[in-house]
One Martini backbone bead per residue (centre of mass of N, CA, C, O) as a GRO file, in nm:
protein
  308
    1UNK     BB    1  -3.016  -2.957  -5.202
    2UNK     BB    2  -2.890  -2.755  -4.954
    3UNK     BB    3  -2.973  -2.520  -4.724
    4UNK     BB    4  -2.925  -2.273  -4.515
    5UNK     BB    5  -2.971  -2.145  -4.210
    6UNK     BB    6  -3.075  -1.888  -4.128
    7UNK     BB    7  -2.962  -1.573  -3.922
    8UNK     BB    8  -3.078  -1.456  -3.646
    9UNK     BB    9  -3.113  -1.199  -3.461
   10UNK     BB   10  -3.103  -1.168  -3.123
   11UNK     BB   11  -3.281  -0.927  -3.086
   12UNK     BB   12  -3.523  -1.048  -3.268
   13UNK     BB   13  -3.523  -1.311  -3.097
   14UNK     BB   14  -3.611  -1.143  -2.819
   15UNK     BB   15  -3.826  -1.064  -2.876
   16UNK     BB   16  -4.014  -1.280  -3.000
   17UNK     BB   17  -3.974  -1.452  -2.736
   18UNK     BB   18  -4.014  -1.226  -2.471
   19UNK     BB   19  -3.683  -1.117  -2.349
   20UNK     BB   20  -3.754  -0.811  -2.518
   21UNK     BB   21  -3.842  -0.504  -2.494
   22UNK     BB   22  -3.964  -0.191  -2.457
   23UNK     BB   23  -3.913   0.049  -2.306
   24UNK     BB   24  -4.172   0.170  -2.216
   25UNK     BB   25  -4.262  -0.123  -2.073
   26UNK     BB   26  -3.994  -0.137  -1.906
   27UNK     BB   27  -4.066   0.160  -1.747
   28UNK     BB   28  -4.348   0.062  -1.626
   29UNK     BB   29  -4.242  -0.184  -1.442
   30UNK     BB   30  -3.986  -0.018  -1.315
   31UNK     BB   31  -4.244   0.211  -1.158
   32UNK     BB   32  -4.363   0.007  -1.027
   33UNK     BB   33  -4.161  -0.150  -0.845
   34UNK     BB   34  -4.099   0.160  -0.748
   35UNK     BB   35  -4.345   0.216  -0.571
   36UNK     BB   36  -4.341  -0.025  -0.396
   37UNK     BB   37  -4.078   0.039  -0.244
   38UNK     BB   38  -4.137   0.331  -0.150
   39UNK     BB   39  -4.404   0.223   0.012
   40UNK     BB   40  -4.291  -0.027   0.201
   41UNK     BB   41  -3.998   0.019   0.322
   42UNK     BB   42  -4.064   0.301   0.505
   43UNK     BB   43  -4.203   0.132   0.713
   44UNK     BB   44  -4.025  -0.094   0.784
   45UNK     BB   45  -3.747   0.063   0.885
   46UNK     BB   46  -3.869   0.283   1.097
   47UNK     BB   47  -4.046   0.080   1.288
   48UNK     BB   48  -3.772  -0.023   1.367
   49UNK     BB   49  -3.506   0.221   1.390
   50UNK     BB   50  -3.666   0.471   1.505
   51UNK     BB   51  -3.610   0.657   1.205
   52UNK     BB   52  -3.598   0.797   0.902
   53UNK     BB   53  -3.709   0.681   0.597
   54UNK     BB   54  -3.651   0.715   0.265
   55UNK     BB   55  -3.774   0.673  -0.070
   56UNK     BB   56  -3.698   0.579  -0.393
   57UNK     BB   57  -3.737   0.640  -0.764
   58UNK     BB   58  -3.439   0.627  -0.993
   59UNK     BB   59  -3.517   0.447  -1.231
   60UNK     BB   60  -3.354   0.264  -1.508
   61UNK     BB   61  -3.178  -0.002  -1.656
   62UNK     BB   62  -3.056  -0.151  -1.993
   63UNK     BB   63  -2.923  -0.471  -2.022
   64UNK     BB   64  -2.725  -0.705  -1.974
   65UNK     BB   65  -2.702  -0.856  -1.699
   66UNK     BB   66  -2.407  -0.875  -1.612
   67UNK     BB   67  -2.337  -0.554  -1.704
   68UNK     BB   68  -2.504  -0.416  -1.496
   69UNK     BB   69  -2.333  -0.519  -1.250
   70UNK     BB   70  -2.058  -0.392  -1.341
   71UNK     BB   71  -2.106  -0.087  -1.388
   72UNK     BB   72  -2.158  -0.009  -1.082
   73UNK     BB   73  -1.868  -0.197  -0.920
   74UNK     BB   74  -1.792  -0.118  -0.606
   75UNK     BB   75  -1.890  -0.154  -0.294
   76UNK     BB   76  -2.056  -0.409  -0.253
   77UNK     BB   77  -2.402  -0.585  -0.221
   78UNK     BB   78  -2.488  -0.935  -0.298
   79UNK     BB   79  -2.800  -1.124  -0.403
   80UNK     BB   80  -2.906  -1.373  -0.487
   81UNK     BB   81  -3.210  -1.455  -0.623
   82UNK     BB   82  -3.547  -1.614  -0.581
   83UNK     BB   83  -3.939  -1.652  -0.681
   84UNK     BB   84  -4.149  -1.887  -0.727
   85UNK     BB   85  -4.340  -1.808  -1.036
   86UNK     BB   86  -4.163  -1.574  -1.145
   87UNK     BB   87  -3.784  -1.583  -1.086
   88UNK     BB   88  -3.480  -1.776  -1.099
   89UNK     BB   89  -3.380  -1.475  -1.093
   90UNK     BB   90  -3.229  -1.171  -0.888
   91UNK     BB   91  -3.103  -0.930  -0.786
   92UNK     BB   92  -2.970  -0.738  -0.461
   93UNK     BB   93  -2.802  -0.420  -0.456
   94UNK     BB   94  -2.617  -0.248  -0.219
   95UNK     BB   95  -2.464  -0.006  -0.093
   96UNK     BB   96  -2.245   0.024   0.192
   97UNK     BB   97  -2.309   0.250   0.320
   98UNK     BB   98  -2.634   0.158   0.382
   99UNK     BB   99  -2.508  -0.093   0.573
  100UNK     BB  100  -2.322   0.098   0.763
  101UNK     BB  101  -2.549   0.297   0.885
  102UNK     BB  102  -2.759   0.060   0.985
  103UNK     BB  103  -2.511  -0.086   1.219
  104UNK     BB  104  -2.464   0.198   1.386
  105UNK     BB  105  -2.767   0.208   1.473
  106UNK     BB  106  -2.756  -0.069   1.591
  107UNK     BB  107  -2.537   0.019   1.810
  108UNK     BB  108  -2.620   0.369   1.908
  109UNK     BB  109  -2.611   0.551   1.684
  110UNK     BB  110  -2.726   0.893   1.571
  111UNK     BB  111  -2.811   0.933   1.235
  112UNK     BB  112  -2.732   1.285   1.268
  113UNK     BB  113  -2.401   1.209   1.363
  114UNK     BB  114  -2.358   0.994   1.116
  115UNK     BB  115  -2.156   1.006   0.876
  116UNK     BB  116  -2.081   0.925   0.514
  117UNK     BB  117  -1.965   0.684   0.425
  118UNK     BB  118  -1.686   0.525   0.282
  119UNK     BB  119  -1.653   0.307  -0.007
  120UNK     BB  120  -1.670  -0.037   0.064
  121UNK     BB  121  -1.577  -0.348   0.176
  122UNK     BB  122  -1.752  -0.587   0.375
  123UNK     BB  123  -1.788  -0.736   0.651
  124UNK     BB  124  -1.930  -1.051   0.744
  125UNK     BB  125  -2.146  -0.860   0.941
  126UNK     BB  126  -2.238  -0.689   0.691
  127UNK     BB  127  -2.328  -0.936   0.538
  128UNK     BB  128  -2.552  -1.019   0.699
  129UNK     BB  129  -2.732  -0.786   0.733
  130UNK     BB  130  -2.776  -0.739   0.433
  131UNK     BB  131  -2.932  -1.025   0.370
  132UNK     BB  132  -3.182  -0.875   0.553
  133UNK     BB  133  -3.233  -0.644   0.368
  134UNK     BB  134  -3.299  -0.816   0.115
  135UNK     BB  135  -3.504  -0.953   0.196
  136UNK     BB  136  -3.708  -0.709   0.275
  137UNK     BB  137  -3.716  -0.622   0.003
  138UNK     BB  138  -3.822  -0.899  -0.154
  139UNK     BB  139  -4.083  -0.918   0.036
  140UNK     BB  140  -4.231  -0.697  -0.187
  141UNK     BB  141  -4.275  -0.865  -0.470
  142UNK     BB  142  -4.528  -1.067  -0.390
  143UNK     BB  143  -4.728  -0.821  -0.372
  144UNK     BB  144  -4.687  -0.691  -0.675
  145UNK     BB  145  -4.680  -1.018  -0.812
  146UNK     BB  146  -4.927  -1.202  -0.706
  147UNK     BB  147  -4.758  -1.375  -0.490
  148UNK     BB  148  -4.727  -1.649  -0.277
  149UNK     BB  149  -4.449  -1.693  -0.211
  150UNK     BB  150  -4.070  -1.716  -0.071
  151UNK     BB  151  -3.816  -1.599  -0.107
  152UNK     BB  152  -3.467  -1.663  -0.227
  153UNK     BB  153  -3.217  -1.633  -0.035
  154UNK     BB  154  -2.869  -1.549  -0.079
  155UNK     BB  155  -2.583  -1.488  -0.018
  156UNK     BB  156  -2.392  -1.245   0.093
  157UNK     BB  157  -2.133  -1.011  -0.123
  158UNK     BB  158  -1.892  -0.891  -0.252
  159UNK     BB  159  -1.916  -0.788  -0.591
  160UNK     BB  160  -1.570  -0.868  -0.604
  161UNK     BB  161  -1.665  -1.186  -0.551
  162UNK     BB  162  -1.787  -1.225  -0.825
  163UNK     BB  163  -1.893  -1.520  -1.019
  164UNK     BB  164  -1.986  -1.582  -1.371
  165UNK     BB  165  -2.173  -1.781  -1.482
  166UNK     BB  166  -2.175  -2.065  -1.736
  167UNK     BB  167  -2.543  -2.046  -1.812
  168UNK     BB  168  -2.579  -1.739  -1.979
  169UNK     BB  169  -2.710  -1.560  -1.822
  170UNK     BB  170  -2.588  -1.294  -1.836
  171UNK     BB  171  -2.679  -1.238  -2.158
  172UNK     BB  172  -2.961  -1.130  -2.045
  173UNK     BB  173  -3.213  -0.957  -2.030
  174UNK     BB  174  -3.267  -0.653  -1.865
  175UNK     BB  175  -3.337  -0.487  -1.566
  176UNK     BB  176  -3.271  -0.199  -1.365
  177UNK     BB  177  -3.382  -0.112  -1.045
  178UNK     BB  178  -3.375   0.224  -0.868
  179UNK     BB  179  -3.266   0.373  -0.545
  180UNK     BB  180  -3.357   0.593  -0.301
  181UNK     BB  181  -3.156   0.633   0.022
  182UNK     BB  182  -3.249   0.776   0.330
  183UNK     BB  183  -3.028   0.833   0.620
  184UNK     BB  184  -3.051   1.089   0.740
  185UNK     BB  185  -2.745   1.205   0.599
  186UNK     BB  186  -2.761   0.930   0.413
  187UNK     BB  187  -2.719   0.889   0.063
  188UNK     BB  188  -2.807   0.613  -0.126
  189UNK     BB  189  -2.856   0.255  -0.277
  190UNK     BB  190  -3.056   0.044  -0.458
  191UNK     BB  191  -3.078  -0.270  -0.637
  192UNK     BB  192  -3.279  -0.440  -0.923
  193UNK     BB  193  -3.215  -0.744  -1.140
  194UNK     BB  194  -3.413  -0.813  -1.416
  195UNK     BB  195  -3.550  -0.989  -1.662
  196UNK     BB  196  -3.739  -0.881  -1.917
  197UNK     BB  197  -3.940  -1.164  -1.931
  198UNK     BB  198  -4.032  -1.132  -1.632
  199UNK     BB  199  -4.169  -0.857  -1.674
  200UNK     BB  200  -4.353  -0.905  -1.876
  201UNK     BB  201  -4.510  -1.130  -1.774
  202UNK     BB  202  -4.622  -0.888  -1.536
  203UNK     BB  203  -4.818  -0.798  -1.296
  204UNK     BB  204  -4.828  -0.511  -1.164
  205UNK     BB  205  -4.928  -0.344  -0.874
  206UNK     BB  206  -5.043  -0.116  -0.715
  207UNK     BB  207  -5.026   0.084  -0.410
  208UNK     BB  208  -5.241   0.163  -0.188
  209UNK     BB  209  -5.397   0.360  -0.017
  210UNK     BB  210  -5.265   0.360   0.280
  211UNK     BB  211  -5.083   0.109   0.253
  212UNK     BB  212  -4.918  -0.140   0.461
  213UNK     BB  213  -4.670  -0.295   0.604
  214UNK     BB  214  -4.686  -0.520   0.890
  215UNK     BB  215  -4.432  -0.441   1.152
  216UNK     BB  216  -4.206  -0.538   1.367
  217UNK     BB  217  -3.937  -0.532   1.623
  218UNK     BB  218  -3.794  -0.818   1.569
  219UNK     BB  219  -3.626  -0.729   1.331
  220UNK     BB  220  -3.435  -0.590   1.486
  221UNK     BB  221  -3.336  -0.809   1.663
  222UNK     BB  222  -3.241  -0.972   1.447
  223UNK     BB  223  -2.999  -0.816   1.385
  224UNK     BB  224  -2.862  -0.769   1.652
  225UNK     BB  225  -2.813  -1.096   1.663
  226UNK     BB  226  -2.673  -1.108   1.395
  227UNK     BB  227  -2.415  -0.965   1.503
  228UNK     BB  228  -2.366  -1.153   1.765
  229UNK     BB  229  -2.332  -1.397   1.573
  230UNK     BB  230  -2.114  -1.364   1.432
  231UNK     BB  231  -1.845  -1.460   1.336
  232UNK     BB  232  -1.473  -1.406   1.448
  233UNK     BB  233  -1.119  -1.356   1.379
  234UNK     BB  234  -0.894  -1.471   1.679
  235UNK     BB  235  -0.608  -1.281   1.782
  236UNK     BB  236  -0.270  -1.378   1.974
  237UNK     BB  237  -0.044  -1.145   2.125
  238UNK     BB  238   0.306  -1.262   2.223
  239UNK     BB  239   0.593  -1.156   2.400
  240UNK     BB  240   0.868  -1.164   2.340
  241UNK     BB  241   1.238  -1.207   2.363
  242UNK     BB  242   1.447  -1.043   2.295
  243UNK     BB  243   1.642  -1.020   1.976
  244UNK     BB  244   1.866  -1.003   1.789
  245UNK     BB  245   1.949  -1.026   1.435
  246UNK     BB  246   2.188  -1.251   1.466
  247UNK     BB  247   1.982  -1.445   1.587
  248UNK     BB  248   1.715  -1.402   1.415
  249UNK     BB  249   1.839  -1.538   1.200
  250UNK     BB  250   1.978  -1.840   1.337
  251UNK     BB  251   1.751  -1.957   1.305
  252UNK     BB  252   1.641  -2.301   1.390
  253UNK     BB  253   1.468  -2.589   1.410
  254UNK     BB  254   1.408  -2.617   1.795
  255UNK     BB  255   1.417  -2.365   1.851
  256UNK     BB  256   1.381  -2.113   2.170
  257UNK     BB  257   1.186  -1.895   2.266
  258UNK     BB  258   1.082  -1.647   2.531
  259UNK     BB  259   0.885  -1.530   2.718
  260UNK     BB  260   0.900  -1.167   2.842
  261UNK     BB  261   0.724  -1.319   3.067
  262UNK     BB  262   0.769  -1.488   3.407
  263UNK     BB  263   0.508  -1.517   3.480
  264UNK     BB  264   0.221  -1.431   3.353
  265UNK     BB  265   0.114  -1.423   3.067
  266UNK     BB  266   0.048  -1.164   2.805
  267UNK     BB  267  -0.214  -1.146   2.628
  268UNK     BB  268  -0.348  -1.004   2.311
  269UNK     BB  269  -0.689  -0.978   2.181
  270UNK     BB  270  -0.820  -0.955   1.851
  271UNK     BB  271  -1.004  -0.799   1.608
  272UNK     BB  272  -0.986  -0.640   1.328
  273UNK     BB  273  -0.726  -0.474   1.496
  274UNK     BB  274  -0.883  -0.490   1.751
  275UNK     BB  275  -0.842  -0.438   2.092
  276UNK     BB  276  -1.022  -0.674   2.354
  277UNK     BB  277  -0.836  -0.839   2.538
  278UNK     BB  278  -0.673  -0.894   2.835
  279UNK     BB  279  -0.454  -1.220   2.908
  280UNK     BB  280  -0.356  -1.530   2.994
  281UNK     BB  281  -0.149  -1.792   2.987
  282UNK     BB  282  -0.234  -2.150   2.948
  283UNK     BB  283  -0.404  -2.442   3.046
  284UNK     BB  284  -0.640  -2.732   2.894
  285UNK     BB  285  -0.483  -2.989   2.914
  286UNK     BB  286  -0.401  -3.043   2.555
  287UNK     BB  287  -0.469  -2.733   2.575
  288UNK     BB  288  -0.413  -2.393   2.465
  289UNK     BB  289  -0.489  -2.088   2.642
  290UNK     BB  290  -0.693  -1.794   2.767
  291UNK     BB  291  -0.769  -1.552   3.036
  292UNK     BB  292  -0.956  -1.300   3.120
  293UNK     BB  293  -0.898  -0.975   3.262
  294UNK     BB  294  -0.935  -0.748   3.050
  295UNK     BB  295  -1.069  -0.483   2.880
  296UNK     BB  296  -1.116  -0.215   2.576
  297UNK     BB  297  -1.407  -0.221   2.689
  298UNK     BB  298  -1.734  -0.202   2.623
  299UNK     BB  299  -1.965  -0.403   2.433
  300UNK     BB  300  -2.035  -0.126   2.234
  301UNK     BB  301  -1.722  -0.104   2.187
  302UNK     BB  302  -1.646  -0.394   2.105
  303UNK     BB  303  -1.873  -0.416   1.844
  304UNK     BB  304  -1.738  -0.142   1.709
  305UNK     BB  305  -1.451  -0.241   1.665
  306UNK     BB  306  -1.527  -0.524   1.489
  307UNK     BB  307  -1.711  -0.382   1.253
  308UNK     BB  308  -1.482  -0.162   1.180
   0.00000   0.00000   0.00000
């Protein structure tokens, strides 16, 4: 005769495994790592940006992985990462104010009279930008945990086309550090959402007093020239010639509409709403080109055209 095999609770069997600890631990480890980025990324950020540069540990919640990144919401920029030797996966979440505030700023705004952005889901190129924030905050990790490696950063998407994973991840005991950043008059928010079981783990070390990151200025370079070179999708808009209603309907494959122009053809060149170029619609060879002609601002103001 046998018996069946009792079930265990999976909260005392997540204890008893290491994956989920008691709150006070996870309070004083998610302390830590928030004291760890308090200290060191208003350097970071600061002699870049050369602007004042807040941060703070504002808390931290748990609950399951998963659950901790959708209670969020949207309008937010995430990226899956991981540390080897430490954790083979953890989230970091930015709001999106404030990777629209620091855009701005390296745009050329100064950030006393840039208004606190309203939160919306970020273009291609802020998603670029978010991807080197998320880095800089992860840059902090291996020195908070003692760890020699290098963090792997995923590429950041809005949190809105996040799809959870199907090997049980979502479902594990987690911590999320919670962040607050002052970046001129705009208040925002970043997160880092760790399993417990790694938090546990971990010796998390104080930051030594007076102790800073040293950061060079290469790292705005950096930014500046992500922006400068992220793709953005180009689209030309040709006049043509009206037509009734009643053309326009009975219109049929291998009709021909002439363009509204009889000299040079004018084309509107524009990106993500904004028109950029007046050109002229051309050939070049057995391609069909457009030729530049006037533009419809200066580079600064073109870069901000394209990325709002």
């Amino acid at each position: 005769m046998t018996s069946a095999m009792p079930k265990h609770d999976p909260i005392v069997l997540a204890r008893l495994t290491g994956q989920l600890g008691d709150r006070e631990t996870i309070s004083r480890r998610c302390a830590a790592l928030g004291e760890n980025f308090a200290a060191f990324l208003p350097d970071i950020l600061q002699r870049e940006f050369g602007f004042e540069v807040a941060i703070s540990y504002a808390g931290y919640e748990v609950g399951r992985y998963g659950q901790l990144v959708s209670d969020l919401g949207g309008a937010m920029a995430l990226a899956d990462c991981a540390l080897p030797q430490w954790s083979d996966h953890y989230a970091v979440i930015c709001d999106s104010p404030l990777i629209i505030t620091l855009v701005e700023n390296m745009l050329g705004a100064i950030s006393d009279s840039v208004e606190e952005p309203e939160p919306r889901p970020l273009s291609q190129i802020e998603l670029d930008v978010a991807a080197m924030v998320v880095d800089r905050i992860s840059s902090v990790l291996p020195k908070a945990v003692g760890n020699t490696s290098t963090p792997a950063i995923g590429a950041a998407h809005n949190v809105e086309s996040r799809r959870s994973p199907d090997d049980g991840s979502e479902d594990r005991f987690a911590a999320m550090v919670k962040m607050s950043v002052g970046v001129g008059p705009v208040l925002s928010s970043f997160f880092v959402v760790v399993p417990q079981g790694v938090l546990l783990k971990s010796a998390i070390a104080a930051p030594r007093q007076g102790e800073t990151t040293n950061t060079r200025r290469e790292w705005s370079d950096q930014l500046s020239e992500q922006v400068k070179r992220s793709k953005v999708k180009l689209e030309a808009r040709i006049r043509l010639e009206r037509q009734t209603l009643e053309t326009i309907a009975r219109l049929q494959a291998g009709d021909v509409i002439p363009f509204h122009d009889s000299g040079d053809v004018r084309v509107d060149v524009s990106a993500n709403g904004s028109k950029l170029y007046v050109c002229e619609f051309g050939r070049s060879g057995a391609r069909y080109t457009v030729r530049v002609k006037d533009t419809y601002g200066s580079e600064d103001e073109l870069l901000q055209h394209i990325v709002g």
